[in-house]
Each structure stands twice: as C-alpha cells, then as structure tokens.
C-alpha positions in Angstrom: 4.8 84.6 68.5 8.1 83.6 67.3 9.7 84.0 63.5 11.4 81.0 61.7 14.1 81.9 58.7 14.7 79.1 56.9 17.5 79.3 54.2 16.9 78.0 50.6 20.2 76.7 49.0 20.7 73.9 47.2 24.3 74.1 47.6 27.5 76.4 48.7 29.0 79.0 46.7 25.7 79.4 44.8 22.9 82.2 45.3 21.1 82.0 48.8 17.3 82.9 49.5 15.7 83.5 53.3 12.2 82.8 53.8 10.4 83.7 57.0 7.5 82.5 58.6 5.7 84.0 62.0 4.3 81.5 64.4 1.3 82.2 66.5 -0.4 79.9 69.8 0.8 76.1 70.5 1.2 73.3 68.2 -1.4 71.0 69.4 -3.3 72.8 71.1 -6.5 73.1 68.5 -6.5 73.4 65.0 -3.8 74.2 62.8 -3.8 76.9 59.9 -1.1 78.0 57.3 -1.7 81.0 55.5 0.5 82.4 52.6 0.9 85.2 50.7 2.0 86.1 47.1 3.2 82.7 45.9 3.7 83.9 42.3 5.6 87.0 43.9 4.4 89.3 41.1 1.2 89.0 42.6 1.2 91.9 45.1 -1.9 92.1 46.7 -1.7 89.2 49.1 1.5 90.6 51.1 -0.5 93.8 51.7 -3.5 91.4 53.3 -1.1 89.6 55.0 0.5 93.0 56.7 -2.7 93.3 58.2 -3.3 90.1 59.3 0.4 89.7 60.6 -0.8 93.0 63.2 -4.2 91.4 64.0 -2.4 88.4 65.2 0.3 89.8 67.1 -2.5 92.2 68.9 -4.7 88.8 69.3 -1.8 86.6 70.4 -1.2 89.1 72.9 -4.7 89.2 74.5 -5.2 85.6 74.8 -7.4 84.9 72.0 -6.0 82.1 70.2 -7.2 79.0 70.4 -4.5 77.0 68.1 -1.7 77.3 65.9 -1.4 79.6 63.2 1.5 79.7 60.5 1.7 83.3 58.5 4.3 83.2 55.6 3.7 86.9 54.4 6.3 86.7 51.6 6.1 83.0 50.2 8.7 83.1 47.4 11.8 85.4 47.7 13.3 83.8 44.7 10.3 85.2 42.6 10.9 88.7 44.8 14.6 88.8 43.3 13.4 88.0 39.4 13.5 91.0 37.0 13.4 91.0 33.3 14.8 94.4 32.2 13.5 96.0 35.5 9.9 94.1 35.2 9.2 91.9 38.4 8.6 88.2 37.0 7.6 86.5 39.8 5.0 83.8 38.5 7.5 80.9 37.1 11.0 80.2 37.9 13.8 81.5 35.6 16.3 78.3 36.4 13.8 75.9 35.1 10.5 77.9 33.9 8.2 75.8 36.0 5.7 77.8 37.4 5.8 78.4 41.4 2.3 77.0 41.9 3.2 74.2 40.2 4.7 70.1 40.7 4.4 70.2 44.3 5.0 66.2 46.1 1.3 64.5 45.9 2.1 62.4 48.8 -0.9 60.4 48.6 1.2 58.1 46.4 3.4 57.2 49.1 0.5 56.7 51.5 -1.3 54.3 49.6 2.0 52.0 50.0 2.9 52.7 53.8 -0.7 53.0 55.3 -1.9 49.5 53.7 -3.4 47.7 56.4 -3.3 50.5 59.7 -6.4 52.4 58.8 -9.5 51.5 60.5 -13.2 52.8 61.5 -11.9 55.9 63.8 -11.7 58.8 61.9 -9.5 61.1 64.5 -7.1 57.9 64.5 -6.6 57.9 60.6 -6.1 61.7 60.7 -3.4 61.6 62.9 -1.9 58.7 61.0 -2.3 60.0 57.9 -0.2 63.6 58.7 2.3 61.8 60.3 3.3 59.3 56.9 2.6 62.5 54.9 5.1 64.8 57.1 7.6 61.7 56.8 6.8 61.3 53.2 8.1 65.0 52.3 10.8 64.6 54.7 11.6 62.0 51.8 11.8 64.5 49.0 14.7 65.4 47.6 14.7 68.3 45.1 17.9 69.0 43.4 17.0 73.4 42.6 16.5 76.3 44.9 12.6 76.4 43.7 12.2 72.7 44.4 13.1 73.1 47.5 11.2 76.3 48.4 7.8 74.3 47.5 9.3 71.6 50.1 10.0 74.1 52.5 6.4 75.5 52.3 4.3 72.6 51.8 6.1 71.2 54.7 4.6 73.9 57.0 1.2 73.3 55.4 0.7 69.3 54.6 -0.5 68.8 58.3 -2.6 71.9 58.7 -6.6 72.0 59.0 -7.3 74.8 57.0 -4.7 76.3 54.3 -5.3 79.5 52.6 -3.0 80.5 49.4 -3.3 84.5 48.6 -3.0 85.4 45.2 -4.8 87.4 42.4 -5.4 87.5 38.6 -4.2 89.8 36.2 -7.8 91.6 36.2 -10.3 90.2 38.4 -12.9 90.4 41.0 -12.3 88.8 44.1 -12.6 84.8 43.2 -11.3 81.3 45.1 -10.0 77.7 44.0 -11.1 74.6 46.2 -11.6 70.9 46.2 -15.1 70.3 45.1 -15.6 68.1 48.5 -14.6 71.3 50.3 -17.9 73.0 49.0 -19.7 73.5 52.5 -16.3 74.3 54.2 -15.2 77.2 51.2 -18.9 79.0 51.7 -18.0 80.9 54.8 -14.9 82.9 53.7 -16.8 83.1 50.1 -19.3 85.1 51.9 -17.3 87.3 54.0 -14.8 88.3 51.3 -17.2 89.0 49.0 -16.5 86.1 46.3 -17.8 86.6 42.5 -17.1 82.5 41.7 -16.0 79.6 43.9 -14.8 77.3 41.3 -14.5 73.8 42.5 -12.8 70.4 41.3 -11.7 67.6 42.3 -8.3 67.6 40.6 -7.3 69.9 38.4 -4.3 69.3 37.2 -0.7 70.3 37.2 -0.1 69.7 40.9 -0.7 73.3 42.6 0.1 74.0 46.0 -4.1 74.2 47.4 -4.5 70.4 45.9 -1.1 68.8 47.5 -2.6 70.1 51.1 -6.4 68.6 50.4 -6.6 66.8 47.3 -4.9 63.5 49.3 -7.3 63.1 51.5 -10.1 62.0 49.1 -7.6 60.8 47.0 -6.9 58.4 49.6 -10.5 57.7 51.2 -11.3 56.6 47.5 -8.1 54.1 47.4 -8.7 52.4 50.9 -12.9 52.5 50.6 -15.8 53.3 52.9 -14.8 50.8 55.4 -11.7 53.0 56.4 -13.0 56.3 57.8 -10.9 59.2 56.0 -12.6 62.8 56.2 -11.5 65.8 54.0 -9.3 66.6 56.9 -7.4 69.5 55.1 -9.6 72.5 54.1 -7.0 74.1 51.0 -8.3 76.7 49.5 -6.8 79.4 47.1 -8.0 82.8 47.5 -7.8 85.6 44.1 -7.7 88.4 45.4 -8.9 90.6 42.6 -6.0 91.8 40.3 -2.1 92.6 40.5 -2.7 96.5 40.7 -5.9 96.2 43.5 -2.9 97.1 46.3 -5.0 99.6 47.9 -5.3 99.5 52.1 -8.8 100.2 51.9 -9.1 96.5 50.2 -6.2 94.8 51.9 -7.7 95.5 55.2 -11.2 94.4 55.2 -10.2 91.0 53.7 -7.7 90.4 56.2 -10.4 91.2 58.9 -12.9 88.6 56.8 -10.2 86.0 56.8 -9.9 86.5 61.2 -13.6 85.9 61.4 -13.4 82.6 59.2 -10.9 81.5 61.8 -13.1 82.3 64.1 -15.7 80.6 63.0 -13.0 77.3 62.5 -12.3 78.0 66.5 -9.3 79.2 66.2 -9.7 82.5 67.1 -11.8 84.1 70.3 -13.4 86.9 68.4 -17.2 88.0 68.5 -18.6 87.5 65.0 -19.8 89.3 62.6 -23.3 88.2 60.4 -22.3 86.3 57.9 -23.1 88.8 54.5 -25.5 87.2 51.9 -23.6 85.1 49.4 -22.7 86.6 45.7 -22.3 83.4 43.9 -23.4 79.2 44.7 -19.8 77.3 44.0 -19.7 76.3 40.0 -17.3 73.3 38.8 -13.8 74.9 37.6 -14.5 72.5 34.4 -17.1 74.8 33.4 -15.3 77.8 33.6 -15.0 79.3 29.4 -11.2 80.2 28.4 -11.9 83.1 25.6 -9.4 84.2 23.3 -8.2 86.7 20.7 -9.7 85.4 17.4 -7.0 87.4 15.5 -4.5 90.7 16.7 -6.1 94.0 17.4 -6.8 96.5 20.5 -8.9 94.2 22.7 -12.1 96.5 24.0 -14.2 95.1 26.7 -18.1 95.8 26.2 -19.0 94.4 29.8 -17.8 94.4 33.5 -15.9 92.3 35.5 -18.1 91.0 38.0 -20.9 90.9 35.2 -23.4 87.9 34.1 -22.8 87.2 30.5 -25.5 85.4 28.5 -25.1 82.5 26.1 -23.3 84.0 22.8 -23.3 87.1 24.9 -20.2 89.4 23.4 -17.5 89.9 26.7 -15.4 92.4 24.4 -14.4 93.4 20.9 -11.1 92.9 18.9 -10.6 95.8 16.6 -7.5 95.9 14.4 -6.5 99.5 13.8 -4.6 98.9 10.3 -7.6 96.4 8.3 -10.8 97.9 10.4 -11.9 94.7 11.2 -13.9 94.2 14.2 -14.9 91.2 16.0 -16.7 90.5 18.7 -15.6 88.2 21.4 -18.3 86.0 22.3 -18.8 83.5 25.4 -20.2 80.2 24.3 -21.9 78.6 27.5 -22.2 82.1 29.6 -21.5 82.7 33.8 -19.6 85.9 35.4 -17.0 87.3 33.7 -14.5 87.4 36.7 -11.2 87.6 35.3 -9.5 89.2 32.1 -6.3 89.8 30.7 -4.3 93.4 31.7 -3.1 93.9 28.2 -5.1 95.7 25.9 -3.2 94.7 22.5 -3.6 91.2 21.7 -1.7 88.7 18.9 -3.8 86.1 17.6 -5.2 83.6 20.3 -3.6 85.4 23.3 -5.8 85.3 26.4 -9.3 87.6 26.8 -10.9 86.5 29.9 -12.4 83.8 31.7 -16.2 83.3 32.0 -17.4 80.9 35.3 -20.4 79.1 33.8 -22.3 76.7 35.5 -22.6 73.1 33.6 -19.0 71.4 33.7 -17.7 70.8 29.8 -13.9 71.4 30.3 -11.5 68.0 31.1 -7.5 67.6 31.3 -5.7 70.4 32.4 -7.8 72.9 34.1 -5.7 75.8 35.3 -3.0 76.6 32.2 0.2 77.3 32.8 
C-alpha cells in the first residue's frame, strides 16, 4: 500500500486543501476499484465504513490476497471538512459557488463521440481499453478555474477508468438505500443483498451530472451513439451507496458494511476471501423515476405515523403536520405508495419543505431526478 496527497489549489497565496488517497495491489494486474467516502463531507457515516475497510485492506494487502487495484479515498472533500456556518458543519454544497459537491462533474462521453469516430470495432476488451484511455485524456483536458472544480477533477480522475466505483454517503434519515445505472441492475444485486438494501433505485440518467453517472453513465451513453455493430459493454459498475442517515455513526453499523463491501469484491475477483451466503434480498431494484417527493402541505411540527423501512399503501398517510397555534392537522399522504426509506431530520416544517421520499414501483417522475 502506498498514500498519494494531492494538493487542491487553484492558485498561490489563496487557501490550500490536501486530499489523500491509499493505494492497494498493482495497476493492471486485475480489475480496478475506487471507493470514496463522505463526498458531501457532512455526511459522516461513510468515513467510519471506510476506517474499517482502510484496516481490512492493509491486513489483506499484507497476506497476499489481492487480486487487483484498489483506490480508498476515506475523506473525499476536505473543502466540505473545513465549512462551518456559526459552528454547523456544511459540507453538502460549496460555499465559493453553492454548487453542490455531487454535482457538474465532466461527462466525457461528449468528447468521445468526436475522438473515437471510426476506431471502435466488434472486440469488446479492445473498445474498453480504448475507451478509458480517450476518457483519462479527456479529463486531463479539463480545466476548472475553483478549488471545488478541481477537487471533482482530482477524484473522478482516480475513478473514470475503474471497474467498479462505489460512492459512500447517507440521507438525512434513512434506511440503508443505493443509486445505480438502470443497466447496472444485475451488477448492483450483490452488494444490495449483503448490505442489507431497503430500495435500489435505478435510471438511466438522472440528471444534474453526479459523480456515480460520470463513472458509468458514458458507457451506454456511448454504445447508443456508435450502435450495435460497435461492441461497448457497461464497463464501469458506479454505484452510490446511502448509508442510512447522518447520525447512524455507530461501529456496530460501520463495521459490518465494510465487511459486506470486501465480500462484493470478492465476488468481482478482486479480493481472495472465502464467501459468505449471499443473504435473501429486501427489495427487487425500482426505477428512481418512480420514487414520490412528499412535502409539507403548510408549517407545523411534522409527526411521522409510520417507519422507515415501511411499505406504504396507495393514499396511505407517511406522517401528520400539526400546527400548534391554528390546531390544524393534516395528514401527509403518498400518492402512488413503495417504502418509505428516507425522511427529513427536522421536525418543524414551513410550507412545502421536504417530508420524505417514498420508492414506488411504476416510473412517473421525468427531468431532474435527484434535487439539489
């Protein structure tokens, strides 16, 4: 194992940010994976996961048992780390710009459409290859002009070429839930099972540019541009990871999911480790365009009348609004029904502010599909 520090400045004389990244096996040598943690650097969770993970590996490098090349960034955005807004940590968007961190990363496939025409062919391996080598030449390319910009280029550098990219974060409240590209389906159902995943919520893009989609979304992105003559595989399995919400820091969570996240590398190859059986699955993957938004109908204490984790029915109420000063109560109802997997923290609400988030199963959503 070695450790990379790689500064984040824009220029001299202005504010400097380190970001380090451990390196485990030989690049090359089998598949590649990139793991990160905590992203939106509020989100806590994920570094305590990737603690563990960071001592399974060195104890696994040690013995042998690695069969390729594994990134580990367990701190993914000291600028986030360093943000405080009258001593509350604010590490979802950046305060230079206010563009969110998981947000208006370099969709490379744009550029590859342009300087692949005409070297694709029928061998699959061969366009893989090609393919990470115009989109590692294609970020070399970008040029962001603030400290944020260029983390994102820093990380997604490390990640573009990778065969399997996992991005730890977690809700506000939530039970444990992932983000993948819908033709990552099969690919996503293994580490669903082992973490213990409430929804897999799958699209094909969903807008806004987020970290998962610029490692994945190009590559069927591109196999639609060039056509089923050229031979173009979902080559980079990107998936997003929610690991419950931003008070769940507790080692008795942190450590089994980093131990479920080693046996879905093993399962890749990339790890020599005896696996476990595969636990029954808790949810099929639905499409992220079916998942329900609900909101506040007016201000009030928000009171939740079911469970995270909980199937909702059709006109089902998920909560109540009741404002203390009028008496009026209303209920909070989802429309279409699924699981209630993730909620809000706050438990006074103004007028439209977000409720929860229901995972239903028929797709009725289009546009923008994540929020801010």
């Amino acid at each position: 194992m070695h450790s990379t520090k790689h500064p984040i400045a824009i220029e001299d004389n202005v504010a400097t940010f380190q970001l380090t990244s451990f390196h485990y096996g030989t690049p090359g040598a089998g598949k590649k994976v990139y793991i990160q943690a905590s992203l939106h650097a509020d989100e806590v969770p994920a570094m305590l996961v990737a603690h563990y993970l960071r001592q399974e590996l060195d104890r696994l490098d040690a013995a042998g048992c690695l069969k390729g090349e594994i990134i580990l960034v367990p701190a993914a955005n000291p600028i986030g780390l360093s943000q405080t807004i009258h001593g509350t940590p604010f590490g979802r968007y950046d305060l230079s710009t206010g563009v969110n961190f998981n947000r208006a990363y370099k969709h490379v496939a744009a550029d590859l459409k342009e300087s692949l025409a005409g070297k694709l062919g029928t061998d699959a391996q061969a366009n893989v290859g090609l393919i990470r080598a115009h989109a590692r030449t294609s970020l070399d390319e970008w040029s962001p002009t603030t400290s944020g910009g260029l983390l994102k280029k820093i990380l997604l550098s490390m990640a573009i070429d990778a065969d399997i990219m996992l991005d730890l974060h977690c809700d506000n409240e939530a039970v444990l839930h992932m983000y993948a590209g819908e033709p990552l389906a099969d690919a996503v159902q293994p580490l669903a099972s082992l973490m213990g995943a409430h929804a897999v919520l799958l699209a094909r893009e969903s807008g806004g540019e987020p970290f998962d989609e610029a490692c994945s979304r190009l590559w069927w992105d591109l196999a639609e541009h060039f056509g089923p003559e050229v031979a173009i595989p979902p080559a980079g399995i990107a998936i997003t990871v929610e690991l419950r919400g931003e008070n769940d820091v507790r080692h008795e969570l942190a450590q089994p999911d980093a131990q479920a996240i080693l046996q879905y590398l093993a399962r890749a190859g990339v790890l020599d480790l005896p696996l476990t059986p595969l636990p029954q699955a808790l949810c099929a993957p639905t499409p992220l365009e079916a998942v329900e938004p609900l909101s506040a109908p007016h201000s009030g204490v928000l009171v939740f009348l079911k469970t995270l984790g909980d199937k909702v029915a059709p006109e089902e109420a998920v909560a109540e609004i009741v404002n203390p000063v009028t008496g009026q109560v209303t209920p909070v109802r989802s429309k279409h029904g699924g699981v209630f997997f993730a909620s809000t923290a706050h438990r006074h609400l103004l007028r439209g502010m977000h409720v929860c988030k229901i995972a239903g199963a028929t797709a009725f959503r289009v546009g923008d599909l994540l929020g801010s």
